[in-house]
mmJSON file of the N, C-alpha and C atoms, coordinates in Angstrom:
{"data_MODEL":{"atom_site":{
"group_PDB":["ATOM","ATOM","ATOM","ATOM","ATOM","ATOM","ATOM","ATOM","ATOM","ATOM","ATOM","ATOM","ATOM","ATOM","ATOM","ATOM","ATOM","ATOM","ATOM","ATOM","ATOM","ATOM","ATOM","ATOM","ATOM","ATOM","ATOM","ATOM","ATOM","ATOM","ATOM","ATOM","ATOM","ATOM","ATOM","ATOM","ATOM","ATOM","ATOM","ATOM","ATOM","ATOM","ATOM","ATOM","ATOM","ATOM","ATOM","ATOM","ATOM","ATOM","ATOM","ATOM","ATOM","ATOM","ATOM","ATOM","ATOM","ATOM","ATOM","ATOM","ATOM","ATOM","ATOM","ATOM","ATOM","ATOM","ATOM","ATOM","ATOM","ATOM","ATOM","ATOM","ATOM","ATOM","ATOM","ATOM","ATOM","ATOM","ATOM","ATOM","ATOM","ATOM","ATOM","ATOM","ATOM","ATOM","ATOM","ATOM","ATOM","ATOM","ATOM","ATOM","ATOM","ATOM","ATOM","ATOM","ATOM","ATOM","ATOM","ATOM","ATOM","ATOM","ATOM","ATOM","ATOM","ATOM","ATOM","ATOM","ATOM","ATOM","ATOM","ATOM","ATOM","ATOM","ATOM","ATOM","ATOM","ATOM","ATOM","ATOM","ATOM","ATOM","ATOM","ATOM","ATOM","ATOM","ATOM","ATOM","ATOM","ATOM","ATOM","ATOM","ATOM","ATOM","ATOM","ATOM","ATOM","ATOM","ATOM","ATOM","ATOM","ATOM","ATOM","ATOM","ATOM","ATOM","ATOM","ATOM","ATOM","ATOM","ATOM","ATOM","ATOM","ATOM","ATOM","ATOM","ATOM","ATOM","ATOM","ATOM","ATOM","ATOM"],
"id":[1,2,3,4,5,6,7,8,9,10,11,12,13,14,15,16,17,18,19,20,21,22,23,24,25,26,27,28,29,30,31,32,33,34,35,36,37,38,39,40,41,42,43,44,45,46,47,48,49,50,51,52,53,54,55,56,57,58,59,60,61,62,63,64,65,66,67,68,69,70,71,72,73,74,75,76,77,78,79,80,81,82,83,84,85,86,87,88,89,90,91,92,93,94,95,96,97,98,99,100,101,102,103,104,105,106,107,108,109,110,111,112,113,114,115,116,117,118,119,120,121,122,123,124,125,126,127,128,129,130,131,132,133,134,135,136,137,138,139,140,141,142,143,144,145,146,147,148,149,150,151,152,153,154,155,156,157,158,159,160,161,162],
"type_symbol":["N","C","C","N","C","C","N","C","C","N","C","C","N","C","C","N","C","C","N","C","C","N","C","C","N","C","C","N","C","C","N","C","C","N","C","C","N","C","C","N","C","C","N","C","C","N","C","C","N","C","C","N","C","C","N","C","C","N","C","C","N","C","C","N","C","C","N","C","C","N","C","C","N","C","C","N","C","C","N","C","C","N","C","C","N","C","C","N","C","C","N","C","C","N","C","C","N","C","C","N","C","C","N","C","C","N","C","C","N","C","C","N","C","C","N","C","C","N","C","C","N","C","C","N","C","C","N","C","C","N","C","C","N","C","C","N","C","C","N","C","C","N","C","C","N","C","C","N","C","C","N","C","C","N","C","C","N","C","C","N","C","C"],
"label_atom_id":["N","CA","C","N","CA","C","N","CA","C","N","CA","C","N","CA","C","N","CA","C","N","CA","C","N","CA","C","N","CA","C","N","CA","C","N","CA","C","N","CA","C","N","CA","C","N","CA","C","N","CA","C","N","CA","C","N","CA","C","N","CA","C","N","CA","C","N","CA","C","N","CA","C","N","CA","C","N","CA","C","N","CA","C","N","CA","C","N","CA","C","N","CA","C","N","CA","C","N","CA","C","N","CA","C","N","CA","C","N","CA","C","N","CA","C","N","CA","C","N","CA","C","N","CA","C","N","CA","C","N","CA","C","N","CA","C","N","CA","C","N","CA","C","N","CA","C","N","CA","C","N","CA","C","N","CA","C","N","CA","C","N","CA","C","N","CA","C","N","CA","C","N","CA","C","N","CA","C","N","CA","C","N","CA","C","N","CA","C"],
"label_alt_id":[null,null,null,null,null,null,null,null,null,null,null,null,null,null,null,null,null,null,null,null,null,null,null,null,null,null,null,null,null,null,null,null,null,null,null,null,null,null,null,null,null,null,null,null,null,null,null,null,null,null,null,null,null,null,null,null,null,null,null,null,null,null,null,null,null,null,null,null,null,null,null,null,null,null,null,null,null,null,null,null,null,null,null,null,null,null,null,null,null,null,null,null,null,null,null,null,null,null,null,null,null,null,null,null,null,null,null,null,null,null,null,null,null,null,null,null,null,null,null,null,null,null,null,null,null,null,null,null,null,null,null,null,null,null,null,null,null,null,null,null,null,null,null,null,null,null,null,null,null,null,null,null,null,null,null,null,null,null,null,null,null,null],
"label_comp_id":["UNK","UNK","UNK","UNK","UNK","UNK","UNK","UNK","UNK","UNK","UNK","UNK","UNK","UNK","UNK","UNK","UNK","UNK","UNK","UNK","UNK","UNK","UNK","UNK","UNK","UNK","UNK","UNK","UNK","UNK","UNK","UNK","UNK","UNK","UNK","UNK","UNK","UNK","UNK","UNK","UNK","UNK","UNK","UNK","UNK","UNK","UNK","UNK","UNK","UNK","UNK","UNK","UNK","UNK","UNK","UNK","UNK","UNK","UNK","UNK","UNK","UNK","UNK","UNK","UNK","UNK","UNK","UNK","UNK","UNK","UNK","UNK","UNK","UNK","UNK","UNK","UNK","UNK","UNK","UNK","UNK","UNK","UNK","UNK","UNK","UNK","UNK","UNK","UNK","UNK","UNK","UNK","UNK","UNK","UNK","UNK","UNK","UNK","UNK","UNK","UNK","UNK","UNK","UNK","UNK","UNK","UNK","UNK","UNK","UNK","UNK","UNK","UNK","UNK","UNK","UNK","UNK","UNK","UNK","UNK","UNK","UNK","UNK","UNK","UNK","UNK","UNK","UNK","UNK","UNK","UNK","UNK","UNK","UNK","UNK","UNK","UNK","UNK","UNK","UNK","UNK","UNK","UNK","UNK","UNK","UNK","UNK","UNK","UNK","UNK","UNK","UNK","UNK","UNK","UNK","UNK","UNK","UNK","UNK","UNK","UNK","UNK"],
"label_asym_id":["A","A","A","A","A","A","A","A","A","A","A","A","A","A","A","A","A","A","A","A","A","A","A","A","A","A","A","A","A","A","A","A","A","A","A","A","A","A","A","A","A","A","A","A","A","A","A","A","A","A","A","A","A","A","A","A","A","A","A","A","A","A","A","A","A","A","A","A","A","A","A","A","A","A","A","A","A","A","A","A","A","A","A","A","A","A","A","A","A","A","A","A","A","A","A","A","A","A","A","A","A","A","A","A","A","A","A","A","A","A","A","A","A","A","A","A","A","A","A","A","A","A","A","A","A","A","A","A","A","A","A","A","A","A","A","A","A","A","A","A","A","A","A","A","A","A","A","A","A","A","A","A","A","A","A","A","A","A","A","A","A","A"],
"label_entity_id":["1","1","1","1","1","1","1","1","1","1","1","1","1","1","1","1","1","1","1","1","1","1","1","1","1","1","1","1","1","1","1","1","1","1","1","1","1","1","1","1","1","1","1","1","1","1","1","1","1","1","1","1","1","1","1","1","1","1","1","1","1","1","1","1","1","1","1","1","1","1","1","1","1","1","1","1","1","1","1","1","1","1","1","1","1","1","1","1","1","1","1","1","1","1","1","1","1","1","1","1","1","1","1","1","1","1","1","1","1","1","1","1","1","1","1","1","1","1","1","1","1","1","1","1","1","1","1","1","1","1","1","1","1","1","1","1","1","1","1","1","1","1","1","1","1","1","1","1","1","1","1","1","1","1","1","1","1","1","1","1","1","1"],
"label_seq_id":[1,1,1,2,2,2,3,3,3,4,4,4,5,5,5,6,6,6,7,7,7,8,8,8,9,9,9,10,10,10,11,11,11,12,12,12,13,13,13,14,14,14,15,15,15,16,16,16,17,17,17,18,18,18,19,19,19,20,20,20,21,21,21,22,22,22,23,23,23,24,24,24,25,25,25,26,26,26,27,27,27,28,28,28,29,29,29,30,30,30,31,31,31,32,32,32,33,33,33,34,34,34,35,35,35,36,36,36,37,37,37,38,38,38,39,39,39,40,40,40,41,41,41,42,42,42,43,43,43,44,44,44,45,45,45,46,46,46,47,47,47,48,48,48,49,49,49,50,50,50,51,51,51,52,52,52,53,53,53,54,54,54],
"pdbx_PDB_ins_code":[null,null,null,null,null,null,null,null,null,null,null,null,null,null,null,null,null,null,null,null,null,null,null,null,null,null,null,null,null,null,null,null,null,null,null,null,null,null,null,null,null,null,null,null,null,null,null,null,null,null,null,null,null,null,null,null,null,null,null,null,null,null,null,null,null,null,null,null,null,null,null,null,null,null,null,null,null,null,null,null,null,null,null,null,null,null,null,null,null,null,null,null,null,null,null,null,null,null,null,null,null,null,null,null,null,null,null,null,null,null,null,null,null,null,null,null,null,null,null,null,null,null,null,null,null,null,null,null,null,null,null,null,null,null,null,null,null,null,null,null,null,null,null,null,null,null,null,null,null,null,null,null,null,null,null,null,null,null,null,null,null,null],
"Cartn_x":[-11.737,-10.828,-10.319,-10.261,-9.467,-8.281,-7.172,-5.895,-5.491,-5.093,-5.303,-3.33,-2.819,-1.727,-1.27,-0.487,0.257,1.304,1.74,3.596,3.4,4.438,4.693,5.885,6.064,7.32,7.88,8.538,8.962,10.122,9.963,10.996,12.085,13.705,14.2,15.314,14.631,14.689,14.378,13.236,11.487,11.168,12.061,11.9,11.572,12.51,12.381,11.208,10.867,9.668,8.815,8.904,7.619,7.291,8.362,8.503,7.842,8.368,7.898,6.587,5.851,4.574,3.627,4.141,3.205,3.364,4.136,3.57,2.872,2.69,1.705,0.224,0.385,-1.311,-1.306,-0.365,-0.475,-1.718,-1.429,-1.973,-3.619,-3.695,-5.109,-5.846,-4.981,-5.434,-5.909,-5.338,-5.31,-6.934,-7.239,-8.858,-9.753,-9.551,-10.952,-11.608,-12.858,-13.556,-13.482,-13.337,-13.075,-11.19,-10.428,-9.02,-8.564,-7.56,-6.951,-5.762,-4.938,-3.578,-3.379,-1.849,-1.272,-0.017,0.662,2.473,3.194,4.096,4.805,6.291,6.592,8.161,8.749,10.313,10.827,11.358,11.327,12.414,14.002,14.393,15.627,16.597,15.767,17.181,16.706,15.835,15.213,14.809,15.754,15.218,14.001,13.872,12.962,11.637,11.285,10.04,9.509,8.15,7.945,6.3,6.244,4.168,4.066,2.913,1.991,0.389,0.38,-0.363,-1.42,-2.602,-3.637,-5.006],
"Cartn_y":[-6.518,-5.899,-6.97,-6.568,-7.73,-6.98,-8.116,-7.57,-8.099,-7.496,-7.966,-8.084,-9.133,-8.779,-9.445,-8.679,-8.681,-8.592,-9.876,-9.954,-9.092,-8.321,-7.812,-7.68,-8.67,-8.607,-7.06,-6.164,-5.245,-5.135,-5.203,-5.343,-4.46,-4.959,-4.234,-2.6,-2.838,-0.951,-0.102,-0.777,0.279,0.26,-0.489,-0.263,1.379,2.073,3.068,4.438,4.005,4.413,3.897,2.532,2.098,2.88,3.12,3.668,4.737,5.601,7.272,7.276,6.317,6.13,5.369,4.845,3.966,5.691,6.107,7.171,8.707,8.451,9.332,8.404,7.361,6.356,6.668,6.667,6.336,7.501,9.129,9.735,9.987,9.194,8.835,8.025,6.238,6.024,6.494,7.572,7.651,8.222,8.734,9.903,8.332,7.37,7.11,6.391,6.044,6.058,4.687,4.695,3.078,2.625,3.82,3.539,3.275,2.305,2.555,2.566,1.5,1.805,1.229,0.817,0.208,0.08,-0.697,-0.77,-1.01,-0.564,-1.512,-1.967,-2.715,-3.807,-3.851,-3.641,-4.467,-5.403,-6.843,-7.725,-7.895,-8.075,-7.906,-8.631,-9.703,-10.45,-10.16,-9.891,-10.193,-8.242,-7.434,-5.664,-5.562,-6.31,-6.032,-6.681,-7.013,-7.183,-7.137,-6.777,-5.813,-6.887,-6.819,-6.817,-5.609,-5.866,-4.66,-5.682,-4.552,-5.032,-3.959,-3.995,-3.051,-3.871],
"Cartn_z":[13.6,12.665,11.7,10.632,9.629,9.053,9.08,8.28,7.066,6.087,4.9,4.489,4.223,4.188,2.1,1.818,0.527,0.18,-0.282,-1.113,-1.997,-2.056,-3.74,-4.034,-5.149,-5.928,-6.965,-6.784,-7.475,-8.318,-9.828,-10.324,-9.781,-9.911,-8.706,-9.689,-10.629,-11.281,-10.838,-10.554,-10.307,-8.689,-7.904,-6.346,-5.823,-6.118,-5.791,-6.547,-7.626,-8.18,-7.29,-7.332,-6.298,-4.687,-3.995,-2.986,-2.851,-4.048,-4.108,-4.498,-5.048,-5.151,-4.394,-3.793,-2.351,-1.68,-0.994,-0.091,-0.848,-2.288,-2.634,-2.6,-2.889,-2.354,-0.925,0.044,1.31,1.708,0.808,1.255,0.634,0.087,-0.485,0.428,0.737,1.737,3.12,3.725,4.977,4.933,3.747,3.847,4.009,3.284,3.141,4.483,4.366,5.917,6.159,7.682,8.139,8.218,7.515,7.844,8.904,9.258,10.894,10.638,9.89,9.39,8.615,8.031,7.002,7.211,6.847,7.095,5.828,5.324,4.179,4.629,4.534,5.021,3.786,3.733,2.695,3.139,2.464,3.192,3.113,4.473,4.371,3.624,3.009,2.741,0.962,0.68,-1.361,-0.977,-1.73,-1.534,-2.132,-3.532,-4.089,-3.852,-2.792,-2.175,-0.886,-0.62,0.31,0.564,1.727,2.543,3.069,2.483,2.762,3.42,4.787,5.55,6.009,5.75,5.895,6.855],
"occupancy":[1.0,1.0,1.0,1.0,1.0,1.0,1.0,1.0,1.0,1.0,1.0,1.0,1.0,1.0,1.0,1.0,1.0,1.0,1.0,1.0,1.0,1.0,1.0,1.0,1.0,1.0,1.0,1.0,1.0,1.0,1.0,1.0,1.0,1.0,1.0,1.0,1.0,1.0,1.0,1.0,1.0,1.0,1.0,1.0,1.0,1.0,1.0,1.0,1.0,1.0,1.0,1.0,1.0,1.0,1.0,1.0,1.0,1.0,1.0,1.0,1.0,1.0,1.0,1.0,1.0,1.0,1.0,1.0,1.0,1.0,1.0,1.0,1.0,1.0,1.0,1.0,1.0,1.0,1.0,1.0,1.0,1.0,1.0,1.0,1.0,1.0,1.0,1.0,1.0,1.0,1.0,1.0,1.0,1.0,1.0,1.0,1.0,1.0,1.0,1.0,1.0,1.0,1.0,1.0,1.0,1.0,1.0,1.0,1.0,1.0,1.0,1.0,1.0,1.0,1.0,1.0,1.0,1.0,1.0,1.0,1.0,1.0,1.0,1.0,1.0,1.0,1.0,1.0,1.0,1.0,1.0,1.0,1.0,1.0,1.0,1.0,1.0,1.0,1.0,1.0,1.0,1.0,1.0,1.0,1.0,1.0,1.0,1.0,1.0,1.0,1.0,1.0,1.0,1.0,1.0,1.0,1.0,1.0,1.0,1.0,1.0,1.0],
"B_iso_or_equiv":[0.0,0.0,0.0,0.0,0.0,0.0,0.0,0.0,0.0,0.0,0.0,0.0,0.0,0.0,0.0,0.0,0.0,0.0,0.0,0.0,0.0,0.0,0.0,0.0,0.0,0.0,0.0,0.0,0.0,0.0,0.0,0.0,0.0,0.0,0.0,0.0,0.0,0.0,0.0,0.0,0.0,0.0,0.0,0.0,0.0,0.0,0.0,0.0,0.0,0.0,0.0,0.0,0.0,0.0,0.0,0.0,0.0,0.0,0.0,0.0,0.0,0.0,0.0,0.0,0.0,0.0,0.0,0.0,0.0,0.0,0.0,0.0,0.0,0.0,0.0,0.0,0.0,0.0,0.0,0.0,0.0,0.0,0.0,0.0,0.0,0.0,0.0,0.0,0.0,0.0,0.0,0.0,0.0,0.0,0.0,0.0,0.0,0.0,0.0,0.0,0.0,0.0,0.0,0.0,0.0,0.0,0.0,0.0,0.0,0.0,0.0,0.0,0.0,0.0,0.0,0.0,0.0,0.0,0.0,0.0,0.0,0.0,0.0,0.0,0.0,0.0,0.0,0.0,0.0,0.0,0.0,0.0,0.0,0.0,0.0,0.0,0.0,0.0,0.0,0.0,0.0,0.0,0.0,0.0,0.0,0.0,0.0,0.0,0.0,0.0,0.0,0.0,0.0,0.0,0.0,0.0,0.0,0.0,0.0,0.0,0.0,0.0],
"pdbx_formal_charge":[null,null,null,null,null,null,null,null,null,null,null,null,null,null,null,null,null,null,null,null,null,null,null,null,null,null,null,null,null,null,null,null,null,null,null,null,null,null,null,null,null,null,null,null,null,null,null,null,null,null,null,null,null,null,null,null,null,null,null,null,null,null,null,null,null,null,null,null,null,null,null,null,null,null,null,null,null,null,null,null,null,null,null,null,null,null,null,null,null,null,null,null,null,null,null,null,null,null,null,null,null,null,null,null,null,null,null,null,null,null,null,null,null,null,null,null,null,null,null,null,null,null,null,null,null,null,null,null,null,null,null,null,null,null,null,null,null,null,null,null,null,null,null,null,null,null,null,null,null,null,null,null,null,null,null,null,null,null,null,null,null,null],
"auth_seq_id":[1,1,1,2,2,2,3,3,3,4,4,4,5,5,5,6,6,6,7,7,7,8,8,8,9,9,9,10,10,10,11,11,11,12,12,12,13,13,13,14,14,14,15,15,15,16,16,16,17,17,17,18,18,18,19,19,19,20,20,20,21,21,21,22,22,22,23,23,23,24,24,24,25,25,25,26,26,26,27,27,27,28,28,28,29,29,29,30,30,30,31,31,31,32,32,32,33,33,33,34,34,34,35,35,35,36,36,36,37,37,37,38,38,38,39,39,39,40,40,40,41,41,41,42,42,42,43,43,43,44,44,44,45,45,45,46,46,46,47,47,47,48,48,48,49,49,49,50,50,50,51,51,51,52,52,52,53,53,53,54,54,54],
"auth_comp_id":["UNK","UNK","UNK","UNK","UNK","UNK","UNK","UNK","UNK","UNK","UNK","UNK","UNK","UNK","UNK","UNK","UNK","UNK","UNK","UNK","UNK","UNK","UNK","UNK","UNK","UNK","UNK","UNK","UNK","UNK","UNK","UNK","UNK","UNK","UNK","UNK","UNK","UNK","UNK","UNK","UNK","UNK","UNK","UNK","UNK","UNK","UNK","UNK","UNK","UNK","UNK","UNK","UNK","UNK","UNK","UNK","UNK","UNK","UNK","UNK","UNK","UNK","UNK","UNK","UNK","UNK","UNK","UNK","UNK","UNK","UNK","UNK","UNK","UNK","UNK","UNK","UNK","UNK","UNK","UNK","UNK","UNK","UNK","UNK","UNK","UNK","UNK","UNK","UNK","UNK","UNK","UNK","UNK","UNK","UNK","UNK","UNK","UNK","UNK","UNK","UNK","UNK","UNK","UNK","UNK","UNK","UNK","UNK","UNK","UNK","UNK","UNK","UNK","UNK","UNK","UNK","UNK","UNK","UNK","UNK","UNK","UNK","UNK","UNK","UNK","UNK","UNK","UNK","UNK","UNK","UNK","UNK","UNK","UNK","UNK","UNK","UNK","UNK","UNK","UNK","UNK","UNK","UNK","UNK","UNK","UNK","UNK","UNK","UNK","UNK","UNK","UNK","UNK","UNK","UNK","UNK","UNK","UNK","UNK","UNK","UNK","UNK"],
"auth_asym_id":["A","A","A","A","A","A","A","A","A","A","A","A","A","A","A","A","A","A","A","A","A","A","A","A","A","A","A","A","A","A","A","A","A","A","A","A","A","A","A","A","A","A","A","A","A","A","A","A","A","A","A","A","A","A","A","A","A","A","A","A","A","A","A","A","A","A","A","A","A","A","A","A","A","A","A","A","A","A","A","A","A","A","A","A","A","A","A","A","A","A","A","A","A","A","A","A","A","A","A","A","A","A","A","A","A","A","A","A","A","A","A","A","A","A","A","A","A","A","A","A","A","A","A","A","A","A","A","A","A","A","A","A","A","A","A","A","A","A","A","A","A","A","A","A","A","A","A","A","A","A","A","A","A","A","A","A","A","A","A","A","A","A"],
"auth_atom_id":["N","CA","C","N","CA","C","N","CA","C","N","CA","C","N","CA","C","N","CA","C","N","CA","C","N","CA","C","N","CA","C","N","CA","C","N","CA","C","N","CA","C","N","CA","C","N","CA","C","N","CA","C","N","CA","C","N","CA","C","N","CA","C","N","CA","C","N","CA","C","N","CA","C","N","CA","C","N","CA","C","N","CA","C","N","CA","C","N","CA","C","N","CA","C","N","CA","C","N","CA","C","N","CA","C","N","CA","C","N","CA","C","N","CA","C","N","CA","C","N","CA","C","N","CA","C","N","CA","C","N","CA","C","N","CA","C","N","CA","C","N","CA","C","N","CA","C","N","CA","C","N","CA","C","N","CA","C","N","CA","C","N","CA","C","N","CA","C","N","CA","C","N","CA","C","N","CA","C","N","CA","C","N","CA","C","N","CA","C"],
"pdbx_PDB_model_num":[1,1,1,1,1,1,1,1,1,1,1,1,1,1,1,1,1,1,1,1,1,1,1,1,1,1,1,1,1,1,1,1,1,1,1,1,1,1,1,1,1,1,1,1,1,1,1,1,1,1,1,1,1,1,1,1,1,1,1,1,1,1,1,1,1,1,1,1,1,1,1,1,1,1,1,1,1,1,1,1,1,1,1,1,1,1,1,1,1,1,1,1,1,1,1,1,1,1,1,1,1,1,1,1,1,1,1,1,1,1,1,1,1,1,1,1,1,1,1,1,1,1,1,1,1,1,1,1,1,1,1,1,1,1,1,1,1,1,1,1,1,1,1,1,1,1,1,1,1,1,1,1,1,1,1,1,1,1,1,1,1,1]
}}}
């Protein structure tokens, strides 16, 4: 298995745009073949950035 992990900085306007749109990808992701999972974190101490780990 390989895990692929990603910082992403979100300007912190658009956090919550971002949010509402990662779980409309989420549901794109889940179809395609070979999926097993994915996680997204925000960090606790900076809101506006998050890993994403697939």
């Amino acid at each position: 298995m390989i895990l692929e992990v990603a910082l992403l900085q979100i300007i912190e306007s658009k956090t919550d745009e971002f949010e509402i749109n990662f779980k409309k990808a989420s549901e794109i992701i889940y179809k395609k073949k070979g999926y097993i999972n994915h996680e997204l974190h925000k960090y606790s101490y900076n809101k506006n950035n998050y890993i994403l780990m697939v």
